[in-house]
C-alpha positions as CSV (number, residue, x, y, z in Angstrom):
1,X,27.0,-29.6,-66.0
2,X,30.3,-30.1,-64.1
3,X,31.2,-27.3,-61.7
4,X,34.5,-28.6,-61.0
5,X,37.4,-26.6,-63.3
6,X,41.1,-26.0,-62.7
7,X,40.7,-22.5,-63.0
8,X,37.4,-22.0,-60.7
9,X,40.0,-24.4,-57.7
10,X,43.0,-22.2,-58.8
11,X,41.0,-19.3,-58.0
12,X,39.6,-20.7,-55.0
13,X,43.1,-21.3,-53.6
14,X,44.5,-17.8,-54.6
15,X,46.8,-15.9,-52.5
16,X,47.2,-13.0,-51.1
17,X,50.1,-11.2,-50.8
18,X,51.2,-12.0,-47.1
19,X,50.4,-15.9,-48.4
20,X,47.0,-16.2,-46.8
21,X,44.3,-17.5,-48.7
22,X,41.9,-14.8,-50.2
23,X,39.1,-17.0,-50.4
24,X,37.4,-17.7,-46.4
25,X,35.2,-21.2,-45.8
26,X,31.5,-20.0,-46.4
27,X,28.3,-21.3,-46.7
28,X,29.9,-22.8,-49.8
29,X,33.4,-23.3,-49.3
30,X,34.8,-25.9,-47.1
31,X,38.6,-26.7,-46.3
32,X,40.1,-30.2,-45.2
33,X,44.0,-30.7,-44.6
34,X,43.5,-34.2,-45.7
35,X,41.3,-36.5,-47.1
36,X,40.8,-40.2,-45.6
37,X,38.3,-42.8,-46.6
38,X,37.2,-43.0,-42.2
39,X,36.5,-39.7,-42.5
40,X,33.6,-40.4,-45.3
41,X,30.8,-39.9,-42.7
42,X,32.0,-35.9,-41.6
43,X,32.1,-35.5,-45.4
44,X,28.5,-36.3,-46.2
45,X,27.3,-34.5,-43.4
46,X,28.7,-31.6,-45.2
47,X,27.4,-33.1,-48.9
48,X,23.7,-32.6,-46.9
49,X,24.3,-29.3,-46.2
50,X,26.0,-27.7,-49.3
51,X,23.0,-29.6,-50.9
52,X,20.6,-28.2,-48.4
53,X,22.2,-24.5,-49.2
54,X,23.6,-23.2,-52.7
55,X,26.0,-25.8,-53.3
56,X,29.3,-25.6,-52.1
57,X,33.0,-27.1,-52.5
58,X,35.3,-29.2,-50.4
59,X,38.5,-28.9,-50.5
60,X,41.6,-30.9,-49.4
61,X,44.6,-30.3,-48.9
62,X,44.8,-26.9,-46.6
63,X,45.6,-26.7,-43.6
64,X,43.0,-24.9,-40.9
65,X,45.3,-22.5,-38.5
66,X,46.4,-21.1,-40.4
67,X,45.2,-21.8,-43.6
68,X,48.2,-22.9,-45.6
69,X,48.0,-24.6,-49.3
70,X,50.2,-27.9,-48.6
71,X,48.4,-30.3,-50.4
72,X,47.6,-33.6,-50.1
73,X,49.9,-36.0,-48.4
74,X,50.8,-39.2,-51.0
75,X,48.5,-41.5,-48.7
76,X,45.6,-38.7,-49.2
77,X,46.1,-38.7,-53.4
78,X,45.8,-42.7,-53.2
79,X,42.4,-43.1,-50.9
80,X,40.8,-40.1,-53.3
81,X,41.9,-42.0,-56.2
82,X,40.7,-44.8,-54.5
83,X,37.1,-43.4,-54.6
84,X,34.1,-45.3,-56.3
85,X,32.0,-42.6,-57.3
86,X,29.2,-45.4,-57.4
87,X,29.0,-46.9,-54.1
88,X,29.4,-43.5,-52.7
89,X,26.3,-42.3,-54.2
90,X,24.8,-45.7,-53.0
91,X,25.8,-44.9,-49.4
92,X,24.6,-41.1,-49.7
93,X,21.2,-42.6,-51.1
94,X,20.8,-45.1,-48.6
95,X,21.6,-42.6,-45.5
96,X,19.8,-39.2,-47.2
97,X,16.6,-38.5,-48.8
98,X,16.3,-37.4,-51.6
99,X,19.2,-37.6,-53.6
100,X,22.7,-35.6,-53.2
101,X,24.1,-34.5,-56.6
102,X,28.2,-34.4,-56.1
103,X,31.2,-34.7,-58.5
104,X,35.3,-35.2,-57.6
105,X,38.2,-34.0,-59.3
106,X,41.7,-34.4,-58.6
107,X,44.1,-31.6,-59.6
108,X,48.2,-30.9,-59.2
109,X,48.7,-27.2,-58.6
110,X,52.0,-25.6,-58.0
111,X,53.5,-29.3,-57.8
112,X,50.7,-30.0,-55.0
113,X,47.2,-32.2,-55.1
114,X,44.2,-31.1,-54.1
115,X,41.2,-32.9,-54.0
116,X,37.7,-31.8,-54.7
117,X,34.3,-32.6,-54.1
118,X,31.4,-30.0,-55.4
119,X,27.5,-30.6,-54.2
120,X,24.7,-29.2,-56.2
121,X,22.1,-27.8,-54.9
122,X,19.1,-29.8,-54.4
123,X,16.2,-28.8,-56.5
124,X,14.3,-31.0,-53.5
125,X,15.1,-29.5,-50.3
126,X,15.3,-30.4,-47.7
127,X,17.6,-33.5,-47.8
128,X,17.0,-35.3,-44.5
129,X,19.0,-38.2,-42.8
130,X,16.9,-41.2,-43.3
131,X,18.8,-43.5,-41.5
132,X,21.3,-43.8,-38.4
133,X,25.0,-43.5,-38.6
134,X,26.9,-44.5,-35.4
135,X,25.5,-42.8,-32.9
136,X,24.6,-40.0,-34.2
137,X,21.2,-39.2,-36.6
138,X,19.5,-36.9,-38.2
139,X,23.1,-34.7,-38.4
């Protein structure tokens, strides 16, 4: 069952009246500013632990200090669109064990792009780094 509506982001990115986001990041909430195909490895780490938790959503296209909706640039929209859900679910199987649930969505609110990941929650906990990424492991 997809978790991933416009109205559940819309409501994730409401505003408050001085223009700051109502929602905070939380054990499952997560903002990006923008979203880059290098950056796939930070992602996952945080696809392990939404998945490890309740679940959770990332987000892109807010800024961190302060947190500001500006969307995604048109460079960001492409390498999202770009995105093979396949191969990512290959590279998330071959690095963590067991299996990370995860869905994408694209969506244009107020004329801007935000992009969208949502994690399940694992019904298997804990999901473990099987493998070595870089130098770092087990992250």
């Amino acid at each position: 069952m997809t978790k991933i509506s416009k109205e559940k982001i819309e409501a994730l990115l409401k505003l408050k009246d001085d223009k700051s986001l109502y929602h905070r990041e939380s054990r499952d909430l997560e903002f990006k500013e923008q979203f880059n195909l290098a950056g796939l490895a930070e992602y996952f780490r945080d696809f392990a632990a939404f998945s490890n938790c309740i679940g959770g959503y990332l987000i892109f296209g807010v800024t961190n200090s302060p947190r500001k909706l500006v969307g995604l640039s048109d460079s960001s929209v492409k390498q999202f669109e770009k995105i093979d859900p396949e191969k990512i679910t290959g590279y998330l199987l071959d690095i963590f064990s067991p299996d990370i649930q995860w869905e994408q969505e694209l969506f244009q609110i107020n004329g801007k792009h935000f992009g969208v990941f949502y994690v399940h929650e694992s019904k298997h906990k804990p999901i473990i780094a099987k493998k070595r990424r870089g130098s770092r492991s087990g992250d």
